[in-house]
N, C-alpha and C positions, 0 to 999 in steps of 0.2 A: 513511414515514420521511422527512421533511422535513429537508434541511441536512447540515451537517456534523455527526457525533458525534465524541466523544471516542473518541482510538484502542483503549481502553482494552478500550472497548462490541465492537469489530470480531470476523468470525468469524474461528479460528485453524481452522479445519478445512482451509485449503487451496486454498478458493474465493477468485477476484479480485475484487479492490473498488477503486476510484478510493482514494488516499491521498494526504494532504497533507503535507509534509515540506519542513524547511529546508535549503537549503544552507549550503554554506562562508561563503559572500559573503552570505547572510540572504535571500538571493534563495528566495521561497514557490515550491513546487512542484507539480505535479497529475502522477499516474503512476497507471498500471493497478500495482498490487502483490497481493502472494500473500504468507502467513505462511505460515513453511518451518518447521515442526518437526525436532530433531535427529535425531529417527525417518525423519520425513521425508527429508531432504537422505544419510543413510544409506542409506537405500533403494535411492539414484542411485548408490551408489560414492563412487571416493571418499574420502579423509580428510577427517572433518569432526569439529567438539567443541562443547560447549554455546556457546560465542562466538556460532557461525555460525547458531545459531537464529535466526529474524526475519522483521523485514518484506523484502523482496526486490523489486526491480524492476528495468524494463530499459533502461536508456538510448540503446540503438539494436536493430539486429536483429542482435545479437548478442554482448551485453555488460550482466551483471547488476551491480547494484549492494545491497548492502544496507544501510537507511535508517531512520529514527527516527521515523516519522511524526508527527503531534500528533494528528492528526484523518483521518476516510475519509467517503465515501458511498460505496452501490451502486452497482458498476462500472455504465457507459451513463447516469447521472445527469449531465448538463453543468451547469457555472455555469450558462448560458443556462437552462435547464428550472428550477433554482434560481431565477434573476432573475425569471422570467415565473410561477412561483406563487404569488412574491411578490407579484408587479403585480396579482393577480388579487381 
């Protein structure tokens, strides 16, 4: 799997993938994220309601966010590994 895909394509099972996502300020982003299903995040305890489904990541080590992404690759996939299969 070559590139970025559409977020669209991404696994919701739970497993982490590298996502791409905008900020406030338009500023592109790169984060390890997880899709939380409302089963899921339930599970943990808890009040939660279909809002809180989604993409999920962490902005430090110990502070989640949830985000919008546009696009993802296979988490451990770096731009770099992208640039140089290109080169190839």
């Amino acid at each position: 799997m070559a590139g970025k895909q559409p977020i669209s394509t991404a696994p919701k099972d739970g497993s982490k993938v590298t996502v791409f996502w905008t900020d406030e300020d338009g500023q592109e982003n790169e984060s390890i994220g997880q899709y939380r299903s409302l089963e899921r995040l339930k599970a943990t305890g808890g009040q939660w309601d279909e809002t809180d489904a989604g993409w999920w990541i962490f902005t430090d080590s110990s502070t989640q966010k949830k985000v919008s992404p546009q696009s993802w690759q296979p988490a451990g996939k770096s731009r770099d590994d992208e640039d140089q299969s290109e080169a190839e």
